[in-house]
C-alpha positions, 0 to 999 in steps of 0.5 A: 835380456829375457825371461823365460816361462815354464820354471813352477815352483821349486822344491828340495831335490829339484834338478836346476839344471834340468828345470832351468834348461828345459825353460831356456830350450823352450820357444825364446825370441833370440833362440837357445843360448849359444857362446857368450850368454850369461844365464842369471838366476835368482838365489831363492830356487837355488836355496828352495832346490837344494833344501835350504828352506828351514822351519822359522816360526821366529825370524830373528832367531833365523837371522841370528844363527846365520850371523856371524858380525853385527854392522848395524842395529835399528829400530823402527816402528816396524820391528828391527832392521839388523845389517850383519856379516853372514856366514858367505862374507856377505854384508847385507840386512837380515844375513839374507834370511828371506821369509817371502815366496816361501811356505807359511812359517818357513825361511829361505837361507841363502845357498851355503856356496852360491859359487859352487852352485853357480859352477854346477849350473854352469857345467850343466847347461854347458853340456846340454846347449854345447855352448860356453856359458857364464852363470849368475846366482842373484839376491836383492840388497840395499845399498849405502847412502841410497834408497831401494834395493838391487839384484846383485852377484852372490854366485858366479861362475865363468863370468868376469866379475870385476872389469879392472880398468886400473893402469889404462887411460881416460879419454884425456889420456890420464892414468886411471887408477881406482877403476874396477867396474863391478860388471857380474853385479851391473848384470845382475841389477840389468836382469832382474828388469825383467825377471822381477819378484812377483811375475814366477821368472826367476832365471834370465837369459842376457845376451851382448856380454861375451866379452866377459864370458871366460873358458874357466869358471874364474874365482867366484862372485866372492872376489868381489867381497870387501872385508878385513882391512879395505873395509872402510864401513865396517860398523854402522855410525851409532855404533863406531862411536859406541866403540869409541866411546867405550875406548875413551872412557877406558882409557880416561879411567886409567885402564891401559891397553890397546884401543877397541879394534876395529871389526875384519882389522 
């Protein structure tokens, strides 16, 4: 993997094909891309590129508009952190509504499709390099049950997102049935090791995964979304029992009806 220099700062109606070519073109330790590389790129000049970036003296009313569920609400002696449903399908803190690398009272909203977005990067640079390209578009979340945060896939095109190992055998020979490995994300979280957030690259070029490089552009990252029914977190703890609760006590007063559904049942 490596990051190239040369992409400055990105504004409504940049070229991303154009600007993201040009670096990747430009002098590389392994050359220009060729068949089976991933271009990853960070979802912060995808939004600022195609005018995503909106006036927020208030964040929180940013946050709220792009919401769709609530998941969890907490506060802490630094304000509000709230997980919700975004408009995507995407489940992660703030709806991903990001203040940072961004002018003063202004917020970045995530692309309103970063499939497509990945698609049309992806027939871009195909064209200019004559290559057969996979496209990542990134952003950074946290994750449940452990500290910190990760890159991973928002947006994809022509990359297998999920490696599904169900119906092979282990190294014992017995069946495996729940493996899929979230390869588009693994990438995502590989880049971002040498894109990072303050060092001005936010495009990577990784090389050795072609054997998840497809001809087509294949579903999308939204293939990996887990909602509805397989949701088994579809509501923060403090909540599912407030939910419950509410349930009980209606029922104990003598209020017949169904119980409280679960969200995305």
């Amino acid at each position: 993997m490596w990051a190239p220099e040369g992409i400055g700062e990105v504004v409504p109606g940049d070229d991303l094909v154009e600007l993201v070519g040009a670096a990747l073109a430009g002098e590389q330790p392994w050359g220009a891309p060729r068949d089976g590389d991933v271009v990853v790129v960070t979802s912060k000049i995808v939004s600022k590129a195609e005018g995503r970036v909106v006036a927020a003296a208030d964040r929180e009313a940013a946050i709220t508009a792009e919401t769709v569920r609530v998941v969890a609400t907490r506060q802490h002696p630094g304000g509000v952190t709230r997980i919700v449903e975004n408009r995507l399908g995407l489940v992660m803190a703030a709806a991903g509504v990001d203040a940072s690398n961004t002018a003063a009272g202004t917020v970045l909203l995530l692309p309103l499709d970063p499939d497509v977005s990945a698609r049309r990067l992806r027939a871009g640079l195909q064209q200019r390099f004559g290559a057969r390209l996979g496209v990542l578009v990134t952003d950074t979340a946290g994750r449940p049950w452990r500290h910190g945060q990760t890159d991973l896939a928002i947006g994809a095109a022509g990359v297998t997102v999920l490696d599904d190992l169900r119906g092979q055998v282990d190294s014992h020979g017995r069946p495996l049935e729940v493996s899929m490995a979230a390869v588009a994300d693994e990438i995502a979280a590989a880049a971002e090791l040498v894109k990072g957030k303050a060092t001005g690259r936010p495009v990577a070029l990784v090389r050795g995964v072609g054997h998840l490089v497809t001809e087509g552009d294949g579903p999308g990252a939204r293939a990996v979304v887990r909602l509805g029914p397989g949701d088994m977190f579809a509501l923060g703890s403090e909540e599912a029992y407030a939910e419950g609760w509410k349930d009980a006590v209606s029922r104990a007063d003598g209020v017949e009806g169904p119980p409280v559904p679960r969200p995305g049942a």
